[in-house]
C-alpha positions as CSV (number, residue, x, y, z in Angstrom):
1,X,23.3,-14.2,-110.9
2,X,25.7,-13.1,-108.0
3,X,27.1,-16.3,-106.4
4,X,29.0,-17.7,-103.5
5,X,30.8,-20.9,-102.4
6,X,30.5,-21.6,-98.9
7,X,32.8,-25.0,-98.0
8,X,32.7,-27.1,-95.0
9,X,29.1,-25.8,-94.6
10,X,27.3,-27.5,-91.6
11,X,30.4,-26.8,-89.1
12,X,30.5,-23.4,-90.6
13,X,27.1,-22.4,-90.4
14,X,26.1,-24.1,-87.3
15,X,27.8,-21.6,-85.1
16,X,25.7,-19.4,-83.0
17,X,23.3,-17.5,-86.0
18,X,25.9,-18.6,-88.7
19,X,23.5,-18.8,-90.9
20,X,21.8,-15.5,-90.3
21,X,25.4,-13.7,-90.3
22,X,25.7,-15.7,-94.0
23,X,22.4,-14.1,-94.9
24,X,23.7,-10.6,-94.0
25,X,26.4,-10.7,-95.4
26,X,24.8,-11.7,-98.9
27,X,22.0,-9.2,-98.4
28,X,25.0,-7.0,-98.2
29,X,27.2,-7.9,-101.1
30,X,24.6,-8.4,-103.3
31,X,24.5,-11.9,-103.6
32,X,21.5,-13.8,-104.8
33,X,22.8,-17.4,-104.5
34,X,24.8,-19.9,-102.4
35,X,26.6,-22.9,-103.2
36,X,26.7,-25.0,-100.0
37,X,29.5,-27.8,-99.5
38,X,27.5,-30.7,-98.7
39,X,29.9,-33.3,-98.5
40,X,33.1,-33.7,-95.9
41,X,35.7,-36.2,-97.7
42,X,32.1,-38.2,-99.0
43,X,30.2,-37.9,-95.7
44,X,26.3,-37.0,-96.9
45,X,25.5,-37.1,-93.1
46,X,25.5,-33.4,-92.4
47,X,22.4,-32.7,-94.9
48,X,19.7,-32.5,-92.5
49,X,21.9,-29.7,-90.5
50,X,21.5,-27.5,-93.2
51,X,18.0,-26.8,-92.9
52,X,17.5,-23.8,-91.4
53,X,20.4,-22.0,-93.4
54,X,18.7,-23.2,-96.0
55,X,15.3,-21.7,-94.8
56,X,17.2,-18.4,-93.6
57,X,18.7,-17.8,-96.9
58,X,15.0,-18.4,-98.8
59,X,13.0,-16.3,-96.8
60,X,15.9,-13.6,-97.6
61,X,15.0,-15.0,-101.6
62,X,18.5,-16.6,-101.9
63,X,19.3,-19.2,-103.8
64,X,20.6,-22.1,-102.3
65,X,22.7,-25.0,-104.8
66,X,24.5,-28.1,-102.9
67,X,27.8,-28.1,-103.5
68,X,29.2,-31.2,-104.5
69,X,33.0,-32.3,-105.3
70,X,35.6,-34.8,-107.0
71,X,38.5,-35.4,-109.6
72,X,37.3,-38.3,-111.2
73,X,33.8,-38.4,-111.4
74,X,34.6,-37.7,-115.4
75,X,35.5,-41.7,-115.6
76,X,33.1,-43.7,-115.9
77,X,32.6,-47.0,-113.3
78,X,32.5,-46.6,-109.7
79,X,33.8,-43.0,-109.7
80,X,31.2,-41.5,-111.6
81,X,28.3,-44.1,-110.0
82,X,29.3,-42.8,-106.4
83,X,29.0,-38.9,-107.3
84,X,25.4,-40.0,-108.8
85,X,25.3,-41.4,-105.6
86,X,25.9,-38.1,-103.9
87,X,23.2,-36.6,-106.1
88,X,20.3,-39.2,-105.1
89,X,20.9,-38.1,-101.7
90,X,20.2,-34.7,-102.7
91,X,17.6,-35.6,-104.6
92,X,16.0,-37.7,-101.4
93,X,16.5,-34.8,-99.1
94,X,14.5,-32.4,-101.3
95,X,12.0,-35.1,-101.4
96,X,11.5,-35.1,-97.6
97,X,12.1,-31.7,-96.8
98,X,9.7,-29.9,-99.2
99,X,9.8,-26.3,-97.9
100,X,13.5,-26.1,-97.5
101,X,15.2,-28.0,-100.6
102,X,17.6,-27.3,-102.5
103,X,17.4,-25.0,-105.5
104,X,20.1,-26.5,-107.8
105,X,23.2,-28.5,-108.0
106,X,26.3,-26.6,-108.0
107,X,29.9,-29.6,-109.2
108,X,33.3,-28.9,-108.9
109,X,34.5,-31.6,-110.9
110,X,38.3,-31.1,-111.6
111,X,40.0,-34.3,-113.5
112,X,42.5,-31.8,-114.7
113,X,44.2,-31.8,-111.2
114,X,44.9,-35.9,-112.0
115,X,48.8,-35.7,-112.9
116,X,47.5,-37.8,-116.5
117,X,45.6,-34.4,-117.4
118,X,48.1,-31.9,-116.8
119,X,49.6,-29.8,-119.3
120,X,48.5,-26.6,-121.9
121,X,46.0,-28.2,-124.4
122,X,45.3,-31.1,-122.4
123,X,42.0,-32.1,-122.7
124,X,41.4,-35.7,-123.1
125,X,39.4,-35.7,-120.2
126,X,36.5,-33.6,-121.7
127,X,34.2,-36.5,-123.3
128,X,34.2,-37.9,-119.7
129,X,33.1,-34.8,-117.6
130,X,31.1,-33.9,-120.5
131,X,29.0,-37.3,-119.9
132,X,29.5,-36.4,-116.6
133,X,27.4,-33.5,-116.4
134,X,25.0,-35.0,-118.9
135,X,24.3,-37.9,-116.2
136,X,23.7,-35.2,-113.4
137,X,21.8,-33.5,-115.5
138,X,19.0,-36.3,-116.1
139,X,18.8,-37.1,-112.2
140,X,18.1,-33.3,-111.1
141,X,16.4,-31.4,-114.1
142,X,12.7,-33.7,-114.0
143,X,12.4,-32.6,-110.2
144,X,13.1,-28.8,-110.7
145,X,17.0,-28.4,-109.9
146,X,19.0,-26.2,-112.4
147,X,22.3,-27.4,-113.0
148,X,25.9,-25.7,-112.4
149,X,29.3,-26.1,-113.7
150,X,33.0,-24.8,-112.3
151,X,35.4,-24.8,-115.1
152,X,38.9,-23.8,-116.0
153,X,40.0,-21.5,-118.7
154,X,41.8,-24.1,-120.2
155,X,38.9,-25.5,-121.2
156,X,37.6,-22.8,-123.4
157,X,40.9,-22.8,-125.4
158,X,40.2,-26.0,-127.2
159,X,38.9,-27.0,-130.6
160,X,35.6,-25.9,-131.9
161,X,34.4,-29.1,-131.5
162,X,35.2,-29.7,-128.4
163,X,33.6,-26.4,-126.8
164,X,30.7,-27.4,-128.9
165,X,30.6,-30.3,-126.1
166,X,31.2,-28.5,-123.2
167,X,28.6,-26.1,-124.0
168,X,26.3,-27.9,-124.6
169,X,26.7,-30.3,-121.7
170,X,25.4,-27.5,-119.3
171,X,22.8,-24.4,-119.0
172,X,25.6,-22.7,-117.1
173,X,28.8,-22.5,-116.8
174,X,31.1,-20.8,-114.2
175,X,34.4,-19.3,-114.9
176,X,37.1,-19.4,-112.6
177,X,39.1,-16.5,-113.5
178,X,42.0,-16.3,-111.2
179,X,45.2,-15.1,-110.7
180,X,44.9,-12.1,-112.7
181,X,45.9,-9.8,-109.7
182,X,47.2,-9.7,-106.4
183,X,46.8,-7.5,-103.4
184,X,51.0,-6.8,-103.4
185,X,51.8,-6.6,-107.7
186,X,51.9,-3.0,-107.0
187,X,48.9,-2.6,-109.5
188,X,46.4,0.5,-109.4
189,X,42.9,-0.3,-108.6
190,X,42.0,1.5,-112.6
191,X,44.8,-1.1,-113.8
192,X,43.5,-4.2,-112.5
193,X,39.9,-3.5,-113.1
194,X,41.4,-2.9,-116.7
195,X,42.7,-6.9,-116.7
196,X,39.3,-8.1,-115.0
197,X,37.8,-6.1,-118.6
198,X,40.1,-7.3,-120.8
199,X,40.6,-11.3,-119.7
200,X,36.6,-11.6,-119.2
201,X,35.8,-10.7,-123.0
202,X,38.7,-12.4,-124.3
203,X,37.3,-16.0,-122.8
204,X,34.2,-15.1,-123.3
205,X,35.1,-14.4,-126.8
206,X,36.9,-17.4,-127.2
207,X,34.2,-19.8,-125.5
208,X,31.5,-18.9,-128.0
209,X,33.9,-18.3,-130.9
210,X,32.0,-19.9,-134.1
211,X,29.0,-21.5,-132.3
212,X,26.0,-20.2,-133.0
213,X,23.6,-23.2,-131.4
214,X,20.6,-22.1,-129.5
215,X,20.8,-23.7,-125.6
216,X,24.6,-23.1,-125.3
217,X,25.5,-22.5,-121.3
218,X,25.8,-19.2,-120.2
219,X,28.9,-18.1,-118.2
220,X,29.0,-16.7,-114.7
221,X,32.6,-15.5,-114.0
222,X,34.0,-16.3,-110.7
223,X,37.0,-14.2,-109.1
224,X,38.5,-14.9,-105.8
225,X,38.8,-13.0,-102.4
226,X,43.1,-13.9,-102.2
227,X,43.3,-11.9,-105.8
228,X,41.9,-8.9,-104.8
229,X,40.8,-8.4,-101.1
230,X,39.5,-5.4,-100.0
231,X,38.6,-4.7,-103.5
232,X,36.5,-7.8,-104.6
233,X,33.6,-5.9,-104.6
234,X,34.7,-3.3,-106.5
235,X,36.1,-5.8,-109.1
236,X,32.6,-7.6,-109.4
237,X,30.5,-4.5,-110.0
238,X,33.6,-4.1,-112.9
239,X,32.4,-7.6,-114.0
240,X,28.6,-6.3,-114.4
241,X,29.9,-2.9,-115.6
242,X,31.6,-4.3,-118.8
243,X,30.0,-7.8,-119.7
244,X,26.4,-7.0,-118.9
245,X,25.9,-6.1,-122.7
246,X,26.8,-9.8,-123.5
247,X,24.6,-12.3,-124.3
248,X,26.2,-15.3,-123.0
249,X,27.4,-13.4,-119.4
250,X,25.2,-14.5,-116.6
251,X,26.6,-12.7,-113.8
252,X,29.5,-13.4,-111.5
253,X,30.1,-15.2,-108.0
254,X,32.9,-14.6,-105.1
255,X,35.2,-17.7,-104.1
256,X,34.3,-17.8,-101.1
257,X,33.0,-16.6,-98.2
258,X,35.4,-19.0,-95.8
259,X,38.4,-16.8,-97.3
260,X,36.1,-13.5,-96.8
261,X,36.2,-14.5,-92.6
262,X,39.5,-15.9,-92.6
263,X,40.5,-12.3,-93.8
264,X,38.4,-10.1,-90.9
265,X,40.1,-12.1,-88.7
């Protein structure tokens, strides 16, 4: 899989043929699925505008996964109950809109930005977003939609136990591996490929580290257009390159294609 998160969505790809210049630019990158923002500060509204992107992108044979975001949906109560919420309405659009629905659900659940979950090792917050996923799960799989996870890397350095749970919460799992570069650390382009190798086995390595379950998630690894700029495609082919050998690598996916038009302008 070769994904890419496109936020604030219908404003974005309303302009004149924004979504046929999105298409382009995935036909040329590579890039085989989308994860649309879907929601602006909780407002479902915009779903029906999506439509034709939607139907751009499939005719092309993208992807297409609805983008949905919080930092507390891990607790159970009303948090969680309205981010279900948010996936009944995707569930309903599909329902009415049978040619151009959604192909999965992409969440970007992050309860490690709450100040309570801060801090190396921190991870008390797992059994929630584990149940979490879990719940999204059993809405979207019976009507056809995979299922997607954003994580951390913190969250591959815990117990056995507790990856155990987080692996077996989702099919997939996607890596946000950031920071490892910058366009001004003065690094060689041979050099920071060399980091991309060696920090995408170590976590993978680390996540799968004494399971040996069938079903475990695979990983996608995710690397940012501010880390590398004009060389982001270079460093995802180096992602491919290395980790297509692995079992448990699935591909990777660019964060995000606002950043990649906020830098050609």
């Amino acid at each position: 899989m070769h994904g890419l998160w496109v936020w604030r969505a219908p404003a974005l790809i309303e302009t004149p043929r924004g979504a046929e210049v999105l298409r382009d630019y995935c036909s040329a990158q590579g890039i085989n699925e989308v994860y649309i923002a879907v929601s602006e500060h909780g407002d479902m509204s915009g779903l029906d505008r999506l439509q034709h992107s939607i139907d751009v992108l499939h005719r092309s044979r993208i992807r297409v996964e609805a983008l949905l975001s919080s930092e507390n949906a891990d607790e159970s109560g009303p948090h969680r109950d309205k981010f279900l919420g948010h996936v009944r309405e995707i569930l309903r659009y599909n329902a009415d809109h049978a040619q151009s629905r959604f192909d999965g659900m992409h969440l970007d659940i992050e309860p490690q930005q709450r100040a309570e979950n801060k801090g190396p090792g921190n991870l008390r917050f797992l059994p929630g977003l584990a149940d979490a996923y879990r719940a999204v799960r059993a809405l979207a799989e019976p009507t056809g939609l995979s299922v997607n996870a954003d994580i951390e890397n913190k969250l591959l350095k815990g117990s056995l136990d507790q990856r155990r749970m987080l692996l077996s919460s989702m099919p997939r799992l996607t890596l946000m591996l950031y920071e490892l570069s910058s366009p001004g650390d003065g690094d060689s382009v041979e050099r920071r490929a060399a980091k991309l190798r060696e920090a995408s086995s170590k976590f993978l390595s680390m996540a799968y580290e004494g399971l040996h379950e069938p079903n475990l998630a695979t990983m996608v690894v995710a690397l940012r257009t501010p880390d590398y700029g004009a060389q982001l495609p270079m460093m995802l082919k180096t992602l491919d390159d290395s980790q297509s050998g692995n079992p448990h690598y699935s591909g990777w996916a660019q964060h995000s294609y606002n950043d990649t038009l906020q830098a050609e302008r």
